[in-house]
Chimera marker file (.cmm) of the C-alpha trace (Angstrom):
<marker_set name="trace">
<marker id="1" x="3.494" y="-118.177" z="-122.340" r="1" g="1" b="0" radius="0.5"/>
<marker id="2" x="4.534" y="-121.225" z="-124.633" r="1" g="1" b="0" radius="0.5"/>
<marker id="3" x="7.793" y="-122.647" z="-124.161" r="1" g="1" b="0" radius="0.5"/>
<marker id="4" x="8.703" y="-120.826" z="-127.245" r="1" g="1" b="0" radius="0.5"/>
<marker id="5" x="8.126" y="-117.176" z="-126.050" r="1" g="1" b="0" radius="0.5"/>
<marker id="6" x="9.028" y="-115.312" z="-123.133" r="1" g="1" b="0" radius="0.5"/>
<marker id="7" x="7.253" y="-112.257" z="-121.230" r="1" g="1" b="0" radius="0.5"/>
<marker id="8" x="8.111" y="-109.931" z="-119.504" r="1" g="1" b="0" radius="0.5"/>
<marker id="9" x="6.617" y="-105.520" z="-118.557" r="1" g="1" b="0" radius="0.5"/>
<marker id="10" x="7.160" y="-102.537" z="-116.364" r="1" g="1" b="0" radius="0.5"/>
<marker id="11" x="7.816" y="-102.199" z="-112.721" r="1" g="1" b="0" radius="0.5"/>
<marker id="12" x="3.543" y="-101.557" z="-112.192" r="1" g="1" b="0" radius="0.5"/>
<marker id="13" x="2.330" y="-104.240" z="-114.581" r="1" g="1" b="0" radius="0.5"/>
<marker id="14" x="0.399" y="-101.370" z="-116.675" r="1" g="1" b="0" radius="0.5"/>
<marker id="15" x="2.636" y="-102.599" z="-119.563" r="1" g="1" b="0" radius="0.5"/>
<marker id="16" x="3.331" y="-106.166" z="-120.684" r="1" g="1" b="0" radius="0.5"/>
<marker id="17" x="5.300" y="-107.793" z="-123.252" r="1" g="1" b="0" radius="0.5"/>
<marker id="18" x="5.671" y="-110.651" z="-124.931" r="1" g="1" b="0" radius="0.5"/>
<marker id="19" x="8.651" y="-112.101" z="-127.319" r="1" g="1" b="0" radius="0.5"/>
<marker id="20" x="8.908" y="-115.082" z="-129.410" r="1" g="1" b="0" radius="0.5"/>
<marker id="21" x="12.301" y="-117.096" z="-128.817" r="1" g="1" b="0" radius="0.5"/>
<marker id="22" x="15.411" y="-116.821" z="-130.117" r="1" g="1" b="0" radius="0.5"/>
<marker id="23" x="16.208" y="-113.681" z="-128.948" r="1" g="1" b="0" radius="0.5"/>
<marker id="24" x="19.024" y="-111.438" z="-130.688" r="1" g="1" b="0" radius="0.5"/>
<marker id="25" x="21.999" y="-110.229" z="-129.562" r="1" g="1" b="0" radius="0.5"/>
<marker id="26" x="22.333" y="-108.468" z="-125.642" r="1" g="1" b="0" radius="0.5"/>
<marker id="27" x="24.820" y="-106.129" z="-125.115" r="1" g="1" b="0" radius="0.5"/>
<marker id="28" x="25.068" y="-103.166" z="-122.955" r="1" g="1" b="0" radius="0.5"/>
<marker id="29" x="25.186" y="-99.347" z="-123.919" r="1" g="1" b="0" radius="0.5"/>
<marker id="30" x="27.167" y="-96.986" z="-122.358" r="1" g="1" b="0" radius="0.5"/>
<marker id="31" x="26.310" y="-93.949" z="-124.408" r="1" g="1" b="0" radius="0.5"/>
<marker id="32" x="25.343" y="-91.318" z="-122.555" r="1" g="1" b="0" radius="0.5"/>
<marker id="33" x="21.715" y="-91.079" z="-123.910" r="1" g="1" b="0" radius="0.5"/>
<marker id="34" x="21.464" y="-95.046" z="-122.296" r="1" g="1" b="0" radius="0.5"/>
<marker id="35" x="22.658" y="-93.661" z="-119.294" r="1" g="1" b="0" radius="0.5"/>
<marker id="36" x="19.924" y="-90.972" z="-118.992" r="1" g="1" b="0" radius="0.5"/>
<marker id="37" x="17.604" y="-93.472" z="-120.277" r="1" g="1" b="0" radius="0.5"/>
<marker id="38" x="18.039" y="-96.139" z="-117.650" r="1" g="1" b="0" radius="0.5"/>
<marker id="39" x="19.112" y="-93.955" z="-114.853" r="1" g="1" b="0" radius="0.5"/>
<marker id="40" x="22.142" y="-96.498" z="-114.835" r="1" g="1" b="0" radius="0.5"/>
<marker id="41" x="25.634" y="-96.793" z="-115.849" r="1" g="1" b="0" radius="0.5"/>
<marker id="42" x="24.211" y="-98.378" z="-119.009" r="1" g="1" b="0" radius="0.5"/>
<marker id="43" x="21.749" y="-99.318" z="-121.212" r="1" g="1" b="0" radius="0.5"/>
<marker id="44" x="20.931" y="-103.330" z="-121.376" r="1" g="1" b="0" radius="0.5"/>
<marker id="45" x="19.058" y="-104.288" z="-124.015" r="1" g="1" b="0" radius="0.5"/>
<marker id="46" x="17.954" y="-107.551" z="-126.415" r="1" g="1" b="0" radius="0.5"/>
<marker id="47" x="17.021" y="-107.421" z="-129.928" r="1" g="1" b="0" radius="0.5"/>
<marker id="48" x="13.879" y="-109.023" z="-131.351" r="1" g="1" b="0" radius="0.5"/>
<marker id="49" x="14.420" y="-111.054" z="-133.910" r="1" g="1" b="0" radius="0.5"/>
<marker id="50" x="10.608" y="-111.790" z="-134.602" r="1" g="1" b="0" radius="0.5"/>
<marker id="51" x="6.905" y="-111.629" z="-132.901" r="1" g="1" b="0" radius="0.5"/>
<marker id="52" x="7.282" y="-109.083" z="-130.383" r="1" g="1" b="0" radius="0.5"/>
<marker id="53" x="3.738" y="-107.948" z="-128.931" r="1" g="1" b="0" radius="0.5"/>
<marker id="54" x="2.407" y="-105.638" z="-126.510" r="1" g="1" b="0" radius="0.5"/>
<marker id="55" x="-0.019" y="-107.365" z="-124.738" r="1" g="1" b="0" radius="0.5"/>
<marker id="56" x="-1.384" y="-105.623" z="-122.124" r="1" g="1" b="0" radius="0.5"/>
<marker id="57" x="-1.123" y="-101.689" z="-122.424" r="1" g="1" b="0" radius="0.5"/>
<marker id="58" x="1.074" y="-99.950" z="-124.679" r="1" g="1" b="0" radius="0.5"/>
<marker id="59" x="4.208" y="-98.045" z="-123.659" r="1" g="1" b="0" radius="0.5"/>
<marker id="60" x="4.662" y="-94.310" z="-124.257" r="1" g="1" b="0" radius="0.5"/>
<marker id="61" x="7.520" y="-92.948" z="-126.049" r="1" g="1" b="0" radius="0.5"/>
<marker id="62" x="10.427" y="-90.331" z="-125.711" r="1" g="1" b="0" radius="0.5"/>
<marker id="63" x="12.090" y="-89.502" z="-129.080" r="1" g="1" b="0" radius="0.5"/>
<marker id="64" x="15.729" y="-89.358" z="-127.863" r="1" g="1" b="0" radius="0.5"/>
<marker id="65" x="17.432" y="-88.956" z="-131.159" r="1" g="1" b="0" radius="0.5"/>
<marker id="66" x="16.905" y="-87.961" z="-134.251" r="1" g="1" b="0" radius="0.5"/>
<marker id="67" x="16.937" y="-91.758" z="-134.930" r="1" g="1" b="0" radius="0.5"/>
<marker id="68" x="15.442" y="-93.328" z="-132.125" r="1" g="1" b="0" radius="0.5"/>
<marker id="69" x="12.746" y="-93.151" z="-130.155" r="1" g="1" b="0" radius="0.5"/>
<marker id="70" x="13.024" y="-94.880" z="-126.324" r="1" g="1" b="0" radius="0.5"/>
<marker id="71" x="9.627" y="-96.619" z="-124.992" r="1" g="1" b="0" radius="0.5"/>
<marker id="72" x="8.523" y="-97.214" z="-121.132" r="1" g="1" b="0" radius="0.5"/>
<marker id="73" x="5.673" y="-97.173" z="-119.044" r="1" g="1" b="0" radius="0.5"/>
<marker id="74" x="4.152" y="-93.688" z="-118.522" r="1" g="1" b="0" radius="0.5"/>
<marker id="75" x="2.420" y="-94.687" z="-115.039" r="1" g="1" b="0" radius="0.5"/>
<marker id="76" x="5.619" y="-96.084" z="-113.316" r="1" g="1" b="0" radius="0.5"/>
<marker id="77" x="8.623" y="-94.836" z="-115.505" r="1" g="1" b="0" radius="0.5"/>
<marker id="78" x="10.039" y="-98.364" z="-116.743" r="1" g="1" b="0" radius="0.5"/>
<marker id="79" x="12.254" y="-98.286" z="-119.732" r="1" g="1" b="0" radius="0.5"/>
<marker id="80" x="10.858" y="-100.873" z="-121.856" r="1" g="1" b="0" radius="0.5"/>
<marker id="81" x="12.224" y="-100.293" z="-125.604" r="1" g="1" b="0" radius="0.5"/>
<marker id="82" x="15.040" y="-99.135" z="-127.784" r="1" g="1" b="0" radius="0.5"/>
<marker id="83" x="13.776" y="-98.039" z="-131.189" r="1" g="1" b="0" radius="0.5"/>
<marker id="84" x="15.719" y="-97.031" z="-134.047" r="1" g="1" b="0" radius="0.5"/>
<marker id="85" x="14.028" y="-95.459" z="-136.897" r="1" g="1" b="0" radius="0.5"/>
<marker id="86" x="15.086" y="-99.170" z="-139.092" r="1" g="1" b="0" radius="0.5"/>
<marker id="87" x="12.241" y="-100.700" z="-137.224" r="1" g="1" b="0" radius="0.5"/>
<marker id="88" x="14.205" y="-103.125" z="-135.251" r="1" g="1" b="0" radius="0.5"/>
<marker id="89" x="13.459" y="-103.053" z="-131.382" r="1" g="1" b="0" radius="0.5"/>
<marker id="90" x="15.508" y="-103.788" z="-128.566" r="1" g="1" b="0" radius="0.5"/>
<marker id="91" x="13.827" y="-104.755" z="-125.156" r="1" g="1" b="0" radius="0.5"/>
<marker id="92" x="15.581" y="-103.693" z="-122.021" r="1" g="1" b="0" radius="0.5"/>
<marker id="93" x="16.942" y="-107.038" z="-120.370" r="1" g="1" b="0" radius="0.5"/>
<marker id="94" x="15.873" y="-106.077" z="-117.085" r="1" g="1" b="0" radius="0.5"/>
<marker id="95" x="12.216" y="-105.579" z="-117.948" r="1" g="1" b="0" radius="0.5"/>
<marker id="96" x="12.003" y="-109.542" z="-118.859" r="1" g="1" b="0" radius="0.5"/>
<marker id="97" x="10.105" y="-111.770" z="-116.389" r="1" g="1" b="0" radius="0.5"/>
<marker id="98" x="13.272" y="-113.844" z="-116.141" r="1" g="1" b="0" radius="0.5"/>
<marker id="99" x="16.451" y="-112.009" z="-117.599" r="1" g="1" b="0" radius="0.5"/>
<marker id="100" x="18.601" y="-114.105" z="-115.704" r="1" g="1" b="0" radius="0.5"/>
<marker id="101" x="19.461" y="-116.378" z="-119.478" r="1" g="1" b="0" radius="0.5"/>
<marker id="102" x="19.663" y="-113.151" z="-121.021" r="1" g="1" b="0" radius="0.5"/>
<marker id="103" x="23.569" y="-112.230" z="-121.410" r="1" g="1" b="0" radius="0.5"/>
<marker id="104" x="25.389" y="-109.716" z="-122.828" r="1" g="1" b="0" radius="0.5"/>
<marker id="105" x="27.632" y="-110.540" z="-125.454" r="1" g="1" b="0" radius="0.5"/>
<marker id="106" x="29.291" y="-106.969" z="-126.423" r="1" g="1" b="0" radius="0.5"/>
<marker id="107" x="29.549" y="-103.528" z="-125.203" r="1" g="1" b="0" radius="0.5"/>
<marker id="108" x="28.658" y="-100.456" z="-127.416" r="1" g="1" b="0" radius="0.5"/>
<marker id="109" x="30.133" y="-96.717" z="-127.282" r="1" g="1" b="0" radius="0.5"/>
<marker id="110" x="33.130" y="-97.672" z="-124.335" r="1" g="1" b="0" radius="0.5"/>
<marker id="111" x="34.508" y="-94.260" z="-124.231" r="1" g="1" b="0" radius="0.5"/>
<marker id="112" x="31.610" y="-92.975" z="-122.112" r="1" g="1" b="0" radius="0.5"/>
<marker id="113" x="31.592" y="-96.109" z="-120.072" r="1" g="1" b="0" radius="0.5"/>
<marker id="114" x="32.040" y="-94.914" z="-116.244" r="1" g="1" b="0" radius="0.5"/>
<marker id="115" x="35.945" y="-95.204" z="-115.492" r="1" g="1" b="0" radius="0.5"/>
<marker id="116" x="35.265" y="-97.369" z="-112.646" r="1" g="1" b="0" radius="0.5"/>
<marker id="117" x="32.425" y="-99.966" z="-114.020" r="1" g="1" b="0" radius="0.5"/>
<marker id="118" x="35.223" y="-102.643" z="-114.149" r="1" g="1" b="0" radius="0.5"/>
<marker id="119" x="35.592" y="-102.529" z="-111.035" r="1" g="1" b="0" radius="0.5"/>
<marker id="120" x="32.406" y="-102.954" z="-109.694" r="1" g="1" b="0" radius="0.5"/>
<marker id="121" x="32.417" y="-106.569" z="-109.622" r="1" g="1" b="0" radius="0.5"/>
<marker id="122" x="35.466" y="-106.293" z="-106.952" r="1" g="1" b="0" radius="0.5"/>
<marker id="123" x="33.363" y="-103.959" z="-104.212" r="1" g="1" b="0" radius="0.5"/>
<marker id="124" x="32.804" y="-105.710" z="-100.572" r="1" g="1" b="0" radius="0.5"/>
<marker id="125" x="29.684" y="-106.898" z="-99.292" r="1" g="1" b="0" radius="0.5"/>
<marker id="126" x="28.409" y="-106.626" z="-96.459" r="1" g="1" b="0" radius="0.5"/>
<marker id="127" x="29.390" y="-108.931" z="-93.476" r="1" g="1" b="0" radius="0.5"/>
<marker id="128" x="27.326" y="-111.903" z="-92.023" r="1" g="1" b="0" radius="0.5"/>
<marker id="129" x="26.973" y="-109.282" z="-89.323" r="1" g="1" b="0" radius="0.5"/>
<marker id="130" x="25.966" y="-106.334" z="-91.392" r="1" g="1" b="0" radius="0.5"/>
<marker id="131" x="23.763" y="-108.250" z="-93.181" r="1" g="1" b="0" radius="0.5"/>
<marker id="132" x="21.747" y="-109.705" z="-89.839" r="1" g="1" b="0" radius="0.5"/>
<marker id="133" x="21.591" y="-105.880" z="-88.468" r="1" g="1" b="0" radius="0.5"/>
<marker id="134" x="19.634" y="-105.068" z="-91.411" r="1" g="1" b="0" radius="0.5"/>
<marker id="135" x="17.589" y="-108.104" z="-91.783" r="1" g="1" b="0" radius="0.5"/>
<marker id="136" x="14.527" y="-107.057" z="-90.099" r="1" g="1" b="0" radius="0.5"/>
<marker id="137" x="14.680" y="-103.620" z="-91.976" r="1" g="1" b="0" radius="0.5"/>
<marker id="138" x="14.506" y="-105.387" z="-94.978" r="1" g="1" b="0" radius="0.5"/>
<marker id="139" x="12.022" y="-108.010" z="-94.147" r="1" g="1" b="0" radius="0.5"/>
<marker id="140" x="9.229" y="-105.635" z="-93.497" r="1" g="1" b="0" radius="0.5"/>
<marker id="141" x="8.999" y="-104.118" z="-96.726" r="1" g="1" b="0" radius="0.5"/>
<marker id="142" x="5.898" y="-105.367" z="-98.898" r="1" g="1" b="0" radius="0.5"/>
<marker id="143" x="6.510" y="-105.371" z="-102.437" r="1" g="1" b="0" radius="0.5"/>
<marker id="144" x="4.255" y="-103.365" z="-104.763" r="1" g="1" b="0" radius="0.5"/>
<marker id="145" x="5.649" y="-104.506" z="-107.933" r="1" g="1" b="0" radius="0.5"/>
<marker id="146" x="3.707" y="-106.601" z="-110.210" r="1" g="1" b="0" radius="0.5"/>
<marker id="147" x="5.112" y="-110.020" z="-109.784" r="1" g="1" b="0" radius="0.5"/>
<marker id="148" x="7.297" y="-111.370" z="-112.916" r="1" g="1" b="0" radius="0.5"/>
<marker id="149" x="4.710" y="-113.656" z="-114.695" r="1" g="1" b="0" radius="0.5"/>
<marker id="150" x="1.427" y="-112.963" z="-116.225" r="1" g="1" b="0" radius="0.5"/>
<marker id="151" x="-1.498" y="-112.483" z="-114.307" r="1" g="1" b="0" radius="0.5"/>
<marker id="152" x="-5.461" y="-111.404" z="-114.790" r="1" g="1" b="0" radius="0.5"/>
<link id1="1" id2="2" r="1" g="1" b="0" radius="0.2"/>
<link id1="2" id2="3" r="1" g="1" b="0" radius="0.2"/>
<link id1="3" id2="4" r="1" g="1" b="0" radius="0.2"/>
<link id1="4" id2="5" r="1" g="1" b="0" radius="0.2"/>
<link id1="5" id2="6" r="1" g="1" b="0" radius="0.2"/>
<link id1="6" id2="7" r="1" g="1" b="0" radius="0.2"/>
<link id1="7" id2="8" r="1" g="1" b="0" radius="0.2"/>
<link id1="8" id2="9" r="1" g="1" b="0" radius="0.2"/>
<link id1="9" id2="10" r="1" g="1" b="0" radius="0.2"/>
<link id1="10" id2="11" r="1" g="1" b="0" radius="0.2"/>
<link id1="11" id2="12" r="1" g="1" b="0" radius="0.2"/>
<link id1="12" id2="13" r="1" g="1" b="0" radius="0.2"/>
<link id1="13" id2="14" r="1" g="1" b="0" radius="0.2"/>
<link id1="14" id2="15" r="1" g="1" b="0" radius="0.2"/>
<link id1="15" id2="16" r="1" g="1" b="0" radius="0.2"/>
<link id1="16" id2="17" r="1" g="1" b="0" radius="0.2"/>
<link id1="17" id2="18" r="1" g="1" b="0" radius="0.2"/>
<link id1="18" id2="19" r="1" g="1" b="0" radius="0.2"/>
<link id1="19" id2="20" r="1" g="1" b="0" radius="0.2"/>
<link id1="20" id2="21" r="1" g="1" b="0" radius="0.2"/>
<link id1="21" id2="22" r="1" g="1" b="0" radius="0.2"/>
<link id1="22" id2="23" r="1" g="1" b="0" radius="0.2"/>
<link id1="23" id2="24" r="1" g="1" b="0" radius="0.2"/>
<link id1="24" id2="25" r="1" g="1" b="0" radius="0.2"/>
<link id1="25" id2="26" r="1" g="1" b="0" radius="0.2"/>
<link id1="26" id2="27" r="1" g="1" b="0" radius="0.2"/>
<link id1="27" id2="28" r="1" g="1" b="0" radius="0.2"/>
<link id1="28" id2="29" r="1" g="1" b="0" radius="0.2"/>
<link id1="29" id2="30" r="1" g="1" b="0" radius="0.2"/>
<link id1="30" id2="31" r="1" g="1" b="0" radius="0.2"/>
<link id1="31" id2="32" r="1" g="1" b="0" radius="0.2"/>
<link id1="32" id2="33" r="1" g="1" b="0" radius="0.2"/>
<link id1="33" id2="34" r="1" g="1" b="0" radius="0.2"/>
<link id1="34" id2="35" r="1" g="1" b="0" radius="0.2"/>
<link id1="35" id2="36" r="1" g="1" b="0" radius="0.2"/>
<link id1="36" id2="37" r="1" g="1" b="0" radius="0.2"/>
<link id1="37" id2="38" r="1" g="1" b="0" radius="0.2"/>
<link id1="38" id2="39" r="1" g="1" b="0" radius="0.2"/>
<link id1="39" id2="40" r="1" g="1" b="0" radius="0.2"/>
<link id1="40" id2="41" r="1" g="1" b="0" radius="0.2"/>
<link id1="41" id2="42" r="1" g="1" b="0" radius="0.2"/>
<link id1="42" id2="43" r="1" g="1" b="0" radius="0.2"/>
<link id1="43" id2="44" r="1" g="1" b="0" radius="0.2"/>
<link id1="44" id2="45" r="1" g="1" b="0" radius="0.2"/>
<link id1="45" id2="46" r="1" g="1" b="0" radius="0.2"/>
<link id1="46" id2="47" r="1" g="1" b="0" radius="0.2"/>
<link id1="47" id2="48" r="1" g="1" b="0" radius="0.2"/>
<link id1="48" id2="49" r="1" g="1" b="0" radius="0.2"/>
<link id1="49" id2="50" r="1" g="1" b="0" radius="0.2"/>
<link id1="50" id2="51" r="1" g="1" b="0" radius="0.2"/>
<link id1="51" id2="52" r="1" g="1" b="0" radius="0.2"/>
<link id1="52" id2="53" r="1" g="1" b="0" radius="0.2"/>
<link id1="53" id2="54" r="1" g="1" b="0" radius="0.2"/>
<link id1="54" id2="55" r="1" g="1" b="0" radius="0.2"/>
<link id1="55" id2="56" r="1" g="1" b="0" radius="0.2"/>
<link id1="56" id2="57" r="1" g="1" b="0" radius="0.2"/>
<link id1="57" id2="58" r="1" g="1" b="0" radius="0.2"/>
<link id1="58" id2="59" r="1" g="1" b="0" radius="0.2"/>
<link id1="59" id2="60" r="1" g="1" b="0" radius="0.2"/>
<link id1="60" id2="61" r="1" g="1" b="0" radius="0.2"/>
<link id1="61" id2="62" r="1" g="1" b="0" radius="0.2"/>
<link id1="62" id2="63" r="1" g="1" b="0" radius="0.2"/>
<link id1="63" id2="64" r="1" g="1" b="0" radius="0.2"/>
<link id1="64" id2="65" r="1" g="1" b="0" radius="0.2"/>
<link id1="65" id2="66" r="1" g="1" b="0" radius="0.2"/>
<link id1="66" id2="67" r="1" g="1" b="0" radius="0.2"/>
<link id1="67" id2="68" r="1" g="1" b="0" radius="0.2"/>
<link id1="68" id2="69" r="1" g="1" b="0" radius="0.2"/>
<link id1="69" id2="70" r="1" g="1" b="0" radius="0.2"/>
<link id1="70" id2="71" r="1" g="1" b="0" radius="0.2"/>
<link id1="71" id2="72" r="1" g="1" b="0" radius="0.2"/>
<link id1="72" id2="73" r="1" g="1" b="0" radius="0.2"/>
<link id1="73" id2="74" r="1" g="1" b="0" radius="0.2"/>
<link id1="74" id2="75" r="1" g="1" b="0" radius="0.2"/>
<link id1="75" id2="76" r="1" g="1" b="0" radius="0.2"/>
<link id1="76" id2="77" r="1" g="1" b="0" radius="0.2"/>
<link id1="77" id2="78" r="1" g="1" b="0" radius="0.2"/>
<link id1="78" id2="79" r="1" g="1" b="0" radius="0.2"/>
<link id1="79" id2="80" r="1" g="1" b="0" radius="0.2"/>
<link id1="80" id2="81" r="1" g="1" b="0" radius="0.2"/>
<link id1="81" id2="82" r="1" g="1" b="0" radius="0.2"/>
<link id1="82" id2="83" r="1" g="1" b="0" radius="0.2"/>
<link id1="83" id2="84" r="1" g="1" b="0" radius="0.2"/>
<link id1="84" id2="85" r="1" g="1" b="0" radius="0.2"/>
<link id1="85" id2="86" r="1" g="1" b="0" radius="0.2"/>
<link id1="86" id2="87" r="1" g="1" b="0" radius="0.2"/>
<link id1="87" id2="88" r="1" g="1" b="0" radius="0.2"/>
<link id1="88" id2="89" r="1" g="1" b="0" radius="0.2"/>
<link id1="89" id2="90" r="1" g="1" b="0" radius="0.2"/>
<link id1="90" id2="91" r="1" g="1" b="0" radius="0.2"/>
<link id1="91" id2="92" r="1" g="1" b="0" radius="0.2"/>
<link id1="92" id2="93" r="1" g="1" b="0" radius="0.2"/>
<link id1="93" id2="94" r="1" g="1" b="0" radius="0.2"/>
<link id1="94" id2="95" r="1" g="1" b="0" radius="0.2"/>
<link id1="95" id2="96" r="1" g="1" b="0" radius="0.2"/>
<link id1="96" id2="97" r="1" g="1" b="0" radius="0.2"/>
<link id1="97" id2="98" r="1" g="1" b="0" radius="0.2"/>
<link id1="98" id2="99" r="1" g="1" b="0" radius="0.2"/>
<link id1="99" id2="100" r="1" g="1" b="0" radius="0.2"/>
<link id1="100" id2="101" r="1" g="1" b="0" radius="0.2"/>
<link id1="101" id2="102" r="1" g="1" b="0" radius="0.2"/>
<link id1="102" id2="103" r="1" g="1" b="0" radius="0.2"/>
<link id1="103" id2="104" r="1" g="1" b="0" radius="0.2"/>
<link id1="104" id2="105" r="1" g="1" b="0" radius="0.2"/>
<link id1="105" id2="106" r="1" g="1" b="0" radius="0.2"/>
<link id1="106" id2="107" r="1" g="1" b="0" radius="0.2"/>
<link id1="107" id2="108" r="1" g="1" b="0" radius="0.2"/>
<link id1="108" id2="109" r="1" g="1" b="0" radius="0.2"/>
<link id1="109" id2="110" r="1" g="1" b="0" radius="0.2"/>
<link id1="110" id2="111" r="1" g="1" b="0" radius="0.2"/>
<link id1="111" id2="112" r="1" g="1" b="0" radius="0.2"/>
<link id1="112" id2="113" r="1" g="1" b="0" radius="0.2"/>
<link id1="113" id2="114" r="1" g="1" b="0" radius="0.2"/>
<link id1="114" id2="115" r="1" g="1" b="0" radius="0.2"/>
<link id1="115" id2="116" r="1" g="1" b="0" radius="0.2"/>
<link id1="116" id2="117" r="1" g="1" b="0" radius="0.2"/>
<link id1="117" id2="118" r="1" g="1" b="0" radius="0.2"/>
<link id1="118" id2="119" r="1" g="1" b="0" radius="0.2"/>
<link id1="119" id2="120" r="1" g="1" b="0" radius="0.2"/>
<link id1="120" id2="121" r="1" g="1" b="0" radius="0.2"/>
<link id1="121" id2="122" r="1" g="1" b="0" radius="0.2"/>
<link id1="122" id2="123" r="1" g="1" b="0" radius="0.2"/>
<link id1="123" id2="124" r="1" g="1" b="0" radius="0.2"/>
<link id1="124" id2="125" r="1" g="1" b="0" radius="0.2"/>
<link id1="125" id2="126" r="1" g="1" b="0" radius="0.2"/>
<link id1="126" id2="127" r="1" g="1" b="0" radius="0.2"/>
<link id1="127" id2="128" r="1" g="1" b="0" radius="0.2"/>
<link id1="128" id2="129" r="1" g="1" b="0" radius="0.2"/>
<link id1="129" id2="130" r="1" g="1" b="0" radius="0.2"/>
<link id1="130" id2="131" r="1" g="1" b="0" radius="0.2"/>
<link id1="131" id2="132" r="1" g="1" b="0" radius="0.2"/>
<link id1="132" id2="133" r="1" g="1" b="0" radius="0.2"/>
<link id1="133" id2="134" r="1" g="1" b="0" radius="0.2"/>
<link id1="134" id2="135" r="1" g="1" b="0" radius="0.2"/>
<link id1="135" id2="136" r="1" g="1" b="0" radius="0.2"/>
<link id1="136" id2="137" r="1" g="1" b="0" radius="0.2"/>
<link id1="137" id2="138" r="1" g="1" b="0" radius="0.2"/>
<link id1="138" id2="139" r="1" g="1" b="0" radius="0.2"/>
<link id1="139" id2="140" r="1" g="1" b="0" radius="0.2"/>
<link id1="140" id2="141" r="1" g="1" b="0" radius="0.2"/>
<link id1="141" id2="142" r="1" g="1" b="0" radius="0.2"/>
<link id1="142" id2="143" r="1" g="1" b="0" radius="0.2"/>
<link id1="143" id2="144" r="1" g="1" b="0" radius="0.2"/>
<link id1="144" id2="145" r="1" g="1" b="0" radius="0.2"/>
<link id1="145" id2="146" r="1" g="1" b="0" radius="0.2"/>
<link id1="146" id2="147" r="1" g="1" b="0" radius="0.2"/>
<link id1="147" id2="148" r="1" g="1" b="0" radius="0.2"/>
<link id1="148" id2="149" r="1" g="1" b="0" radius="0.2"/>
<link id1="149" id2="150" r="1" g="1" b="0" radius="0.2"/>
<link id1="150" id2="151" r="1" g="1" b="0" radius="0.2"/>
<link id1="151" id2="152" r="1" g="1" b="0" radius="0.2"/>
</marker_set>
């Protein structure tokens, strides 16, 4: 990746992405064909302004609408893509090797938001003690992802 593009793919690696930089505006979804979509309270998602390529695999697609179709990865189930029928795409934000920089900036269709989303931000954590109880638990699991970077 140049420092002008960013990558990013699915969950397996099947499908990778790349995206040349500025990105458009992110905002979250909460329509309830995002929610289905993402299996999440909403949909997150980028727009490309320019130079968006596929470039390893392709993803498969679910036409949810009668104007958009919805891309992921057909061997692990990623959502990938938004795709309305003006040929603009939207990348999901979490799909991105590093969607950390990516931040929302407005949220779409609010009346089906969840009545509780704002206050998820407010919900305890678990305790210094909690946390150590669990520790090992959580330190023998082996990630099968593909890691978040490009690799051959």
């Amino acid at each position: 990746m140049s420092e002008d593009s960013v990558s990013g793919g699915c969950q397996c690696g099947a499908v990778r992405f790349s995206v040349n930089l500025p990105l458009g505006r992110a905002s979250l979804c909460h329509c309830r064909m995002c929610q289905k979509a993402t299996g999440g309270f909403f949909g997150p998602f980028v727009s490309v302004i320019s130079g968006m390529t596929w470039t390893r695999g392709a993803p498969a697609y679910f036409q949810s609408s009668n104007r958009v179709r919805r891309g992921f990865c057909a061997q692990c189930g990623t959502p990938l893509s938004f795709e309305p029928d003006t040929g603009d795409v939207d990348l999901s934000i979490g799909a991105f090797d590093d969607p950390a920089p990516i931040r929302p900036t407005i949220q779409h269709d609010v009346s089906a938001r969840m009545p509780w989303f704002e206050d998820l931000a407010g919900l305890p954590v678990r305790t210094r003690e909690e946390v150590e109880k669990v520790q090992p638990y959580f330190a023998s699991i082996v990630s099968l992802q593909h890691p978040d970077r490009d690799t051959d």
